[in-house]
OpenMM code with the backbone's topology and positions (N, CA, C; nanometers):
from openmm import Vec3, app, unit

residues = "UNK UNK UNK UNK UNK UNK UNK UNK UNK UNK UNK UNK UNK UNK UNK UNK UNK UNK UNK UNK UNK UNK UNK UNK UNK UNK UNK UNK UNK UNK UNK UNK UNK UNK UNK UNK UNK UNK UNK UNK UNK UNK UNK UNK UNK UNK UNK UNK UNK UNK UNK UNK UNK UNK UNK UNK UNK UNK UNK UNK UNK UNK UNK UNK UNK UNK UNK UNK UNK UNK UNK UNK UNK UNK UNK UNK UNK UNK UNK UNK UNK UNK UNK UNK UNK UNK UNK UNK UNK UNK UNK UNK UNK UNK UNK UNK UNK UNK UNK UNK UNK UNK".split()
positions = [
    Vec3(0.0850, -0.1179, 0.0000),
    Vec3(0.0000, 0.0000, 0.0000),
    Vec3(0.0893, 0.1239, 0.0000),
    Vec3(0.0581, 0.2744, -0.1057),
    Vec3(0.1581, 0.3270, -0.1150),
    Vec3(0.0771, 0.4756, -0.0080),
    Vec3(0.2736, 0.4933, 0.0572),
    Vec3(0.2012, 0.5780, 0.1537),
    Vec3(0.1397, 0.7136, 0.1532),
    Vec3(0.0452, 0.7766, 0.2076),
    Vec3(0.0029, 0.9265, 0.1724),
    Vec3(0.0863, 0.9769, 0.1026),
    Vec3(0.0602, 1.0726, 0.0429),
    Vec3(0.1208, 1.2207, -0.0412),
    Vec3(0.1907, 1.3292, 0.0573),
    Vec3(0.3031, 1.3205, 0.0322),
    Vec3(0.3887, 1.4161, 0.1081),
    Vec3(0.3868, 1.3728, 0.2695),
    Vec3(0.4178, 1.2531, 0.2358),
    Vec3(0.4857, 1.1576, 0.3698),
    Vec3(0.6084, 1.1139, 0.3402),
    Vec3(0.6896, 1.1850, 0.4834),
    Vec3(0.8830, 1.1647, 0.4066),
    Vec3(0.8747, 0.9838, 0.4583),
    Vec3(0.9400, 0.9347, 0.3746),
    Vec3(0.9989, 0.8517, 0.3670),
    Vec3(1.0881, 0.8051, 0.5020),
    Vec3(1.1206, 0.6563, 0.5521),
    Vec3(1.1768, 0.6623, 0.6604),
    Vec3(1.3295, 0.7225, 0.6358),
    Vec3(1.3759, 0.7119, 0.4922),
    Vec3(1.5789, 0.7702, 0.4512),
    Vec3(1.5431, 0.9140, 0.4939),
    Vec3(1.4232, 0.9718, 0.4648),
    Vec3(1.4418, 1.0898, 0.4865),
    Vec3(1.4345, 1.2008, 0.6015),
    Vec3(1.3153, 1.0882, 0.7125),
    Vec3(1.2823, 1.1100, 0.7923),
    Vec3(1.3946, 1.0766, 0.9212),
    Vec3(1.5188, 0.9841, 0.8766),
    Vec3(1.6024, 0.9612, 0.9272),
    Vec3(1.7231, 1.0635, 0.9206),
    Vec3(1.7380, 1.1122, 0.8399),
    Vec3(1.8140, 1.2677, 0.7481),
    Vec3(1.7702, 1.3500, 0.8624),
    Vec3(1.6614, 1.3664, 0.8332),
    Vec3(1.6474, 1.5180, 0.8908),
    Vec3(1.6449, 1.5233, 1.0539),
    Vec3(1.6304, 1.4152, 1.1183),
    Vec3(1.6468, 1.3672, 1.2832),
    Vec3(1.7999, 1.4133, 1.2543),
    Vec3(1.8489, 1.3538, 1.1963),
    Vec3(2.0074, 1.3355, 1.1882),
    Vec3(2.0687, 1.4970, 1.1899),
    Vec3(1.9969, 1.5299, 1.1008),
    Vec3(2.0434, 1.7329, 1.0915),
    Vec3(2.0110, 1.8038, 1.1958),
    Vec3(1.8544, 1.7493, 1.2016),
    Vec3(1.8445, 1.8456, 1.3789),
    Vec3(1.9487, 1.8027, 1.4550),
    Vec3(2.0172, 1.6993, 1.4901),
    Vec3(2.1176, 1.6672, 1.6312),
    Vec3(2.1943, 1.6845, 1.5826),
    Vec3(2.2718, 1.6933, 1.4685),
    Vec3(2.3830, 1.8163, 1.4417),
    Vec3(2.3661, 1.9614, 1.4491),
    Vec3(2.2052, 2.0138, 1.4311),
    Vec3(2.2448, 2.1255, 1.4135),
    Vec3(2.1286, 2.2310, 1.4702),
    Vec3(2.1185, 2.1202, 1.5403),
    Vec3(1.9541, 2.2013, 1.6611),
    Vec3(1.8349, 2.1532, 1.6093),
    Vec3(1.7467, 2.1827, 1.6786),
    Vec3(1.5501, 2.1174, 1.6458),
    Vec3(1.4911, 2.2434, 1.6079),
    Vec3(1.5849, 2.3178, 1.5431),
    Vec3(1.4918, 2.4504, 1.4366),
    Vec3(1.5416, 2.4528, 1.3374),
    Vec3(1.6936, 2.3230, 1.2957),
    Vec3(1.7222, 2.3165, 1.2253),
    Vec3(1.6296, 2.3220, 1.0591),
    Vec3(1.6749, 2.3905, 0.9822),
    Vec3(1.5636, 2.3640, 0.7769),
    Vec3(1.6575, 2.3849, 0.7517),
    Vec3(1.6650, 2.2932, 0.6020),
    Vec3(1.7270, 2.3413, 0.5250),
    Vec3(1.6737, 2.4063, 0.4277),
    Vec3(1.5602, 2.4190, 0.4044),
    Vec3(1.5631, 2.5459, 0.3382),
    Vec3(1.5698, 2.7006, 0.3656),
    Vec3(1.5510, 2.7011, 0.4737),
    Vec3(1.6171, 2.8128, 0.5933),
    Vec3(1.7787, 2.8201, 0.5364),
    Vec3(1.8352, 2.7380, 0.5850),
    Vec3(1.9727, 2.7651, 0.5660),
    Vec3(2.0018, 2.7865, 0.4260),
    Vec3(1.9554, 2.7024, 0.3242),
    Vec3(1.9813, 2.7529, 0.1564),
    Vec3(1.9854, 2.9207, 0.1458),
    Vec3(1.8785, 2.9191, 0.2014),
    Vec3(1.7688, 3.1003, 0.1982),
    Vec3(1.9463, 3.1948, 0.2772),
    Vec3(1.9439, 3.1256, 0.4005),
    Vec3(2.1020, 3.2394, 0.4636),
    Vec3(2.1850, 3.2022, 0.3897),
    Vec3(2.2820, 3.0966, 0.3387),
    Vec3(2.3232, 3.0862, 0.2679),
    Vec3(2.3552, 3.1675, 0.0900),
    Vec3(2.2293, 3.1604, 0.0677),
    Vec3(2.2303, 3.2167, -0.0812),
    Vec3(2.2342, 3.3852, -0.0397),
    Vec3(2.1596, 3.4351, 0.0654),
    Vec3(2.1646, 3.5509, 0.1187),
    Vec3(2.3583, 3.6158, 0.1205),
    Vec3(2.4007, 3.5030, 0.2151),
    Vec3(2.5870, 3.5497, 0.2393),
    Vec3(2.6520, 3.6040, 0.0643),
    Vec3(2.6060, 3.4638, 0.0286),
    Vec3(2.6884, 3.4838, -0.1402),
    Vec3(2.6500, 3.6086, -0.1790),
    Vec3(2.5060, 3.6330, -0.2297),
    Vec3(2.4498, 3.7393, -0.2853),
    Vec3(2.5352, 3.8570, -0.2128),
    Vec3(2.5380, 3.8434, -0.1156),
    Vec3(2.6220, 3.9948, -0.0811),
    Vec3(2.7847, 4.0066, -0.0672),
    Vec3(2.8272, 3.8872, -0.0273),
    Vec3(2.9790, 3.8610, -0.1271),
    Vec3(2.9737, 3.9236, -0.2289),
    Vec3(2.9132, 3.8811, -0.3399),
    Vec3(2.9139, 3.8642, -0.4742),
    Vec3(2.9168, 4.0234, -0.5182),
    Vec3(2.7907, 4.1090, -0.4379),
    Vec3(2.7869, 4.2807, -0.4607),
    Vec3(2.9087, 4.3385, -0.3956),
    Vec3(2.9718, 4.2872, -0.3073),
    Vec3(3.0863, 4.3640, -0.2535),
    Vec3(3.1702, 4.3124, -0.3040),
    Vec3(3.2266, 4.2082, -0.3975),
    Vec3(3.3283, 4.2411, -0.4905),
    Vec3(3.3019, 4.2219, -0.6260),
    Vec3(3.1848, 4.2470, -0.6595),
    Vec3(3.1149, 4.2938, -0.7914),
    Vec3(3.1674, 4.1570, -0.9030),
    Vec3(3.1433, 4.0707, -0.8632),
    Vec3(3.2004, 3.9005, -0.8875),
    Vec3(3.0562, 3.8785, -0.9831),
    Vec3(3.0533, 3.8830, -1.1050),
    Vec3(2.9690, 3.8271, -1.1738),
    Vec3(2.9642, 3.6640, -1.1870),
    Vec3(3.0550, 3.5918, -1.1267),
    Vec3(3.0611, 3.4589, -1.1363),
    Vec3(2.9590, 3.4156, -0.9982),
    Vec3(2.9928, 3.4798, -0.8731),
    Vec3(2.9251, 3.4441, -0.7974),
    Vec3(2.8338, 3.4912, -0.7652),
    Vec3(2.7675, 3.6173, -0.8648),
    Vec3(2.6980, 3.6551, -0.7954),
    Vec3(2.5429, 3.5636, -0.9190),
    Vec3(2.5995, 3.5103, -1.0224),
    Vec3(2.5542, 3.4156, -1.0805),
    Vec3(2.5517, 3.2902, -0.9914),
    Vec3(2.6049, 3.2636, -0.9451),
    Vec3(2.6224, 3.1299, -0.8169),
    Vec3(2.4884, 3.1929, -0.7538),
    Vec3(2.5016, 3.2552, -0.6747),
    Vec3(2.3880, 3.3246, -0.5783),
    Vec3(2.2885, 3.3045, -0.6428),
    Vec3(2.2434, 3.3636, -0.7659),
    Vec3(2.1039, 3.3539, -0.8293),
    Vec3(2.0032, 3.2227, -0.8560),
    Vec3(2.1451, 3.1277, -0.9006),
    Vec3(2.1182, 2.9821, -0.8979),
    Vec3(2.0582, 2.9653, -0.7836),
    Vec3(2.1108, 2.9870, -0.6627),
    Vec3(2.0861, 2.9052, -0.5085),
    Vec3(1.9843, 2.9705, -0.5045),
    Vec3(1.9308, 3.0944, -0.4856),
    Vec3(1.7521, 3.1615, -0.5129),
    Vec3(1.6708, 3.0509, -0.5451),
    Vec3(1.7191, 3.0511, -0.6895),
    Vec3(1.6297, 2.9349, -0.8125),
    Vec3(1.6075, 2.8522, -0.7445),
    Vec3(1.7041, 2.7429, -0.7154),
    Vec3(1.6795, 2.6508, -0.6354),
    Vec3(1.6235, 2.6411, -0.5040),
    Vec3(1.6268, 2.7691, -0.4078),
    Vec3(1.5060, 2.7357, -0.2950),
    Vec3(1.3267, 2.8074, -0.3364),
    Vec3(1.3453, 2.8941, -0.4506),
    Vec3(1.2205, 2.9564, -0.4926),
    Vec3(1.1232, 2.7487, -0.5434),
    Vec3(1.2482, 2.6521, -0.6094),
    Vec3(1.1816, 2.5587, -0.6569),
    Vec3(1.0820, 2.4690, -0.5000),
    Vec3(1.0983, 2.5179, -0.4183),
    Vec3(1.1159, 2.4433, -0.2722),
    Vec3(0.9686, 2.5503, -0.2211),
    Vec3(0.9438, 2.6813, -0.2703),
    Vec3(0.8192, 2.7357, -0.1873),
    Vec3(0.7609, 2.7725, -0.2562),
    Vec3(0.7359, 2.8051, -0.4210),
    Vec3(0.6744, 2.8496, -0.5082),
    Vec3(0.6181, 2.7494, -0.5866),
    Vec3(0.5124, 2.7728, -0.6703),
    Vec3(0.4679, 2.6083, -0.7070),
    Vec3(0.5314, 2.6422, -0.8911),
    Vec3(0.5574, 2.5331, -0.9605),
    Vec3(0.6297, 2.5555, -1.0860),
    Vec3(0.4952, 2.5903, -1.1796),
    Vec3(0.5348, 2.6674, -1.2757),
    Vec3(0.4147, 2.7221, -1.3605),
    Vec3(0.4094, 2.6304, -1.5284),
    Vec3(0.2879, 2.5841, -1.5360),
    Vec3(0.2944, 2.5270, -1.6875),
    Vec3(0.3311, 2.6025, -1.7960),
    Vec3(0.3765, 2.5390, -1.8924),
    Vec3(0.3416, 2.6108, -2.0455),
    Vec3(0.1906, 2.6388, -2.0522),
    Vec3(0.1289, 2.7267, -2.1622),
    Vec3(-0.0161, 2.7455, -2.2033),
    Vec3(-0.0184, 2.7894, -2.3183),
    Vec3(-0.0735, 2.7119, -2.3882),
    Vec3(-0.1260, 2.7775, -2.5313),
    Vec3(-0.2609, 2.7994, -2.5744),
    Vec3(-0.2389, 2.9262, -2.6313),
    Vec3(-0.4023, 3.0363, -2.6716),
    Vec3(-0.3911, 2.9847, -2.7689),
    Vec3(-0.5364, 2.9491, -2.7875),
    Vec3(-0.5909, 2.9480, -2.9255),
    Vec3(-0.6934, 3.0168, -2.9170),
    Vec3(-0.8008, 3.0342, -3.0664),
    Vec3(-0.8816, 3.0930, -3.0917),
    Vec3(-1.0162, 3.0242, -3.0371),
    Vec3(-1.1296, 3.0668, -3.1010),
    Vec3(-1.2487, 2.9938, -3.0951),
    Vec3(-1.2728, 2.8376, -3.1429),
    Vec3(-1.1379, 2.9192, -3.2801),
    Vec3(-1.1982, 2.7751, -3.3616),
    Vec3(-1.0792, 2.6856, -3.3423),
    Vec3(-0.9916, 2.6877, -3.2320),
    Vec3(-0.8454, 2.6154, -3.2017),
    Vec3(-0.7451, 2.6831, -3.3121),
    Vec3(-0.7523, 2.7696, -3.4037),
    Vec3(-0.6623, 2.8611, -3.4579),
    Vec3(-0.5639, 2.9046, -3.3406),
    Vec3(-0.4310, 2.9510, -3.3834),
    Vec3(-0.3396, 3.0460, -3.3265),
    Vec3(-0.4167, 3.1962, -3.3028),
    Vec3(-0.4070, 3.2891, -3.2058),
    Vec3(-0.4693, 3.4025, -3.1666),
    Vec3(-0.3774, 3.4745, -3.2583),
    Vec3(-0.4778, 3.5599, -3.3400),
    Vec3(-0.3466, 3.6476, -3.4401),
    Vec3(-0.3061, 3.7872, -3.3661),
    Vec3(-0.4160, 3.8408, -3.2573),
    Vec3(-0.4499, 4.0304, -3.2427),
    Vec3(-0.2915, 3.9726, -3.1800),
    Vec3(-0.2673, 4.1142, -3.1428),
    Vec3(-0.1743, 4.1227, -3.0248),
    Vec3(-0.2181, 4.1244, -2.9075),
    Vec3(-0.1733, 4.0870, -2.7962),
    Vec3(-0.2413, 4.0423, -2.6992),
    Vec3(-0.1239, 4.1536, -2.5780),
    Vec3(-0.2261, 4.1925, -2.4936),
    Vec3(-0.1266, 4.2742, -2.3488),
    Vec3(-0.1588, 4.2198, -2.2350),
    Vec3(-0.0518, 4.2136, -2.1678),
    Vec3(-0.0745, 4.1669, -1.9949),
    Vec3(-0.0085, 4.2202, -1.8912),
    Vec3(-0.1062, 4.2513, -1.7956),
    Vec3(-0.1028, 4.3067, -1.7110),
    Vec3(-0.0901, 4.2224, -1.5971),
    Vec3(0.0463, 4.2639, -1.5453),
    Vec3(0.1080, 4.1813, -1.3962),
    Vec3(0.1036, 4.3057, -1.2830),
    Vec3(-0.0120, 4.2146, -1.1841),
    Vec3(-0.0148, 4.3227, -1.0037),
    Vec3(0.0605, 4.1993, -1.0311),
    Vec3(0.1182, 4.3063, -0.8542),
    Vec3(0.2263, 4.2379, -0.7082),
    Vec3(0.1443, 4.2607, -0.6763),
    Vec3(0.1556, 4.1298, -0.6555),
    Vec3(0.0598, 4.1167, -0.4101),
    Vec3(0.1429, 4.0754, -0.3446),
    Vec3(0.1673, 4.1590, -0.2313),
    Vec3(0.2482, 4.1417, -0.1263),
    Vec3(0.3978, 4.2152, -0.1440),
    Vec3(0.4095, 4.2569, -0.2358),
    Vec3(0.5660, 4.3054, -0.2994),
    Vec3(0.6527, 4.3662, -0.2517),
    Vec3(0.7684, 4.3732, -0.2039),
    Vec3(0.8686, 4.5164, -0.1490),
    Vec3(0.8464, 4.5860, -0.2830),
    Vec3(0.8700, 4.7041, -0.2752),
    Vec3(0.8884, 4.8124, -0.3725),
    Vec3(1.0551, 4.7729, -0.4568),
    Vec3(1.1412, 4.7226, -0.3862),
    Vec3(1.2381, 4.6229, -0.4612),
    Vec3(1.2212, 4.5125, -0.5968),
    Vec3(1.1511, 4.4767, -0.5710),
    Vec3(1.1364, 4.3342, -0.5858),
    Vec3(1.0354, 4.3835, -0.7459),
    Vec3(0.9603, 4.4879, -0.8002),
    Vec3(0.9057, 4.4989, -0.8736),
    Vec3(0.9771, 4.5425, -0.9723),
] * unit.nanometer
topology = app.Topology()
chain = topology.addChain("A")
for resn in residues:
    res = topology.addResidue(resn, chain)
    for name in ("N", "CA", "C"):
        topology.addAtom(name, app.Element.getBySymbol(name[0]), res)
């Protein structure tokens, strides 16, 4: 019988016991990715390191894949399943946004 959906596994559930008693019971790692990628990113601006500060962006990517949900492809068609010919505009709100971040 296969177990619930988003039930860790005992390898994993054994992992992460294992990380907390190395490294405390508030131990995440995606916490730590997040400080982590945080240190680089500002390495990277204080010596203006385009290599790492490309490193940094990666490690983002990779914890954004961990709290954001991944977005499909989509294709418009017409009424009649034609390609949409008009030109088409879109309009993106922020919710929740720093004034940064836009």
């Amino acid at each position: 019988m296969p177990s619930r959906k988003g039930s860790p596994n005992k390898n994993k559930e054994y992992l992460m016991n294992r990380l907390k008693d190395m490294y405390g019971d508030d131990f995440d790692p995606i916490m730590r990715m997040a400080e982590q990628a945080t240190r680089l990113h500002a390495a990277a601006i204080d010596a203006e390191d385009t290599k790492v500060l490309t490193d940094s962006i990666n490690g983002w990517d990779k914890i954004a894949q961990y709290v954001q949900p991944k977005l499909k492809a989509v294709e418009l068609t017409g009424e009649d399943g034609n390609s949409i010919k008009a030109d088409l505009q879109w309009t993106v709100e922020y919710v929740n946004a720093t004034p940064e971040s836009k």
